[in-house]
BANU-910354 format. One record per residue (C-alpha): residue in three letters; residue number from 0; x, y, z. Coordinates in steps of 0.25 Angstrom, whole numbers, plus 5000, padded with zeros to 4 digits. Each point is the difference from the previous one (the first is absolute). Last residue first. Layout:
  residuo  num    c1    c2    c3
      ALA  NUM     X     Y     Z
...
// end
This chain:
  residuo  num    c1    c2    c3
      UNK   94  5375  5669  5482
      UNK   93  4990  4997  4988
      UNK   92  5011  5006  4991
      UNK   91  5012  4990  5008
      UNK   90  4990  4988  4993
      UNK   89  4999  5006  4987
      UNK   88  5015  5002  4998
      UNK   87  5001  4987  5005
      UNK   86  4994  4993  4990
      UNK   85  5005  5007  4990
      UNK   84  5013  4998  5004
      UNK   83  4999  4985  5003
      UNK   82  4997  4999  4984
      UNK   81  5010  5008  4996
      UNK   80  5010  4991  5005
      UNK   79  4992  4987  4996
      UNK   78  5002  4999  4986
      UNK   77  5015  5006  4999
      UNK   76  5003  4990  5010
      UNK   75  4993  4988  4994
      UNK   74  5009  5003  4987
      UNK   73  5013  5003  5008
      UNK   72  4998  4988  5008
      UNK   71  4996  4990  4988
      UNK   70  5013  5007  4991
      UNK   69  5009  4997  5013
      UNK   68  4995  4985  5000
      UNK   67  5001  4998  4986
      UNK   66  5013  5006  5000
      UNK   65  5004  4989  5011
      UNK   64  4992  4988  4994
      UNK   63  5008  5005  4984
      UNK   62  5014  4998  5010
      UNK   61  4995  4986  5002
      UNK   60  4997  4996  4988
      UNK   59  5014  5005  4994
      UNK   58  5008  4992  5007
      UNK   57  5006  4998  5013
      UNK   56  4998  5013  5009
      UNK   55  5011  5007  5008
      UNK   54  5004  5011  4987
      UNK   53  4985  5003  5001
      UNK   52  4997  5003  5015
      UNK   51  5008  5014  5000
      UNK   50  4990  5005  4991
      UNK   49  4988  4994  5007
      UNK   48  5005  5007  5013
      UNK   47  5002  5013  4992
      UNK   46  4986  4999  4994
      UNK   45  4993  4997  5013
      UNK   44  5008  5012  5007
      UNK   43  4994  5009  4987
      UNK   42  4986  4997  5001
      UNK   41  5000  5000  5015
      UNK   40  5007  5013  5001
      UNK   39  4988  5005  4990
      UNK   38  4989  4993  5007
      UNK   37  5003  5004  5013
      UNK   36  5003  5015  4998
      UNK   35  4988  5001  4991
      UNK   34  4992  4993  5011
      UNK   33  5003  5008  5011
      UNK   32  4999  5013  4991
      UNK   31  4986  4997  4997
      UNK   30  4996  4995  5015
      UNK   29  5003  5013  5007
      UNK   28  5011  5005  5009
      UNK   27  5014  4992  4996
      UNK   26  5007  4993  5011
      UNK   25  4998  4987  5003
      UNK   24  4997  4994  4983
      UNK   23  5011  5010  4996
      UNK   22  5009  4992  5011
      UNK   21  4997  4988  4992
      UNK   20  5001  5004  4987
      UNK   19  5015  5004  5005
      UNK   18  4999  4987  5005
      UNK   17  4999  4992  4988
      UNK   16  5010  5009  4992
      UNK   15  5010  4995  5008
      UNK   14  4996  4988  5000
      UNK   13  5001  5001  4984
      UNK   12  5014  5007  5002
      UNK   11  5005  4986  5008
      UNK   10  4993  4991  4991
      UNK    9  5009  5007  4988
      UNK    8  5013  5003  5007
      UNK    7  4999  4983  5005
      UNK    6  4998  4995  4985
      UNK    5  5010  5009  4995
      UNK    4  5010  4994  5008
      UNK    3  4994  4986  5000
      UNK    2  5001  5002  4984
      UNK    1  5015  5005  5001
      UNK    0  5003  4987  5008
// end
């Protein structure tokens, strides 16, 4: 019962954390802080969602899957974030 708990604070924080990156998507001005905000929140409601998945799985293969998954997001994120920006950043120049 104390793992559902835990399990339910801890999905609940990551959505949490999933539409505050969302609302910084909508409301920030320029393209670099959209994408900070996004990244950022997403990062840390990914990692809260995993967290609260672990006591649920049923061996320790499945709970490697999940940090692989998380470590593959936070990887490919890191990669493309900056990547988008300086794409943009010459595209609003242009403008």
């Amino acid at each position: 019962m104390l793992a559902n708990g835990f399990t339910i604070v801890a999905v609940l924080a990551g959505l949490v954390f999933f539409v505050a990156g969302t609302a910084g998507l909508l409301r920030f001005p320029d393209t670099s802080s959209r994408l900070h905000a996004l990244t950022k929140a997403d990062h840390l409601g990914l990692g809260l969602i995993v967290l609260g998945l672990l006591p649920q799985v049923g061996g320790v293969g499945e709970a490697a899957r999940l940090l692989a998954i998380w470590a593959l997001v936070m990887l490919s994120s890191a990669a493309v974030g900056p990547m988008i920006a300086r794409l943009t950043r010459g595209q609003e120049g242009a403008e």
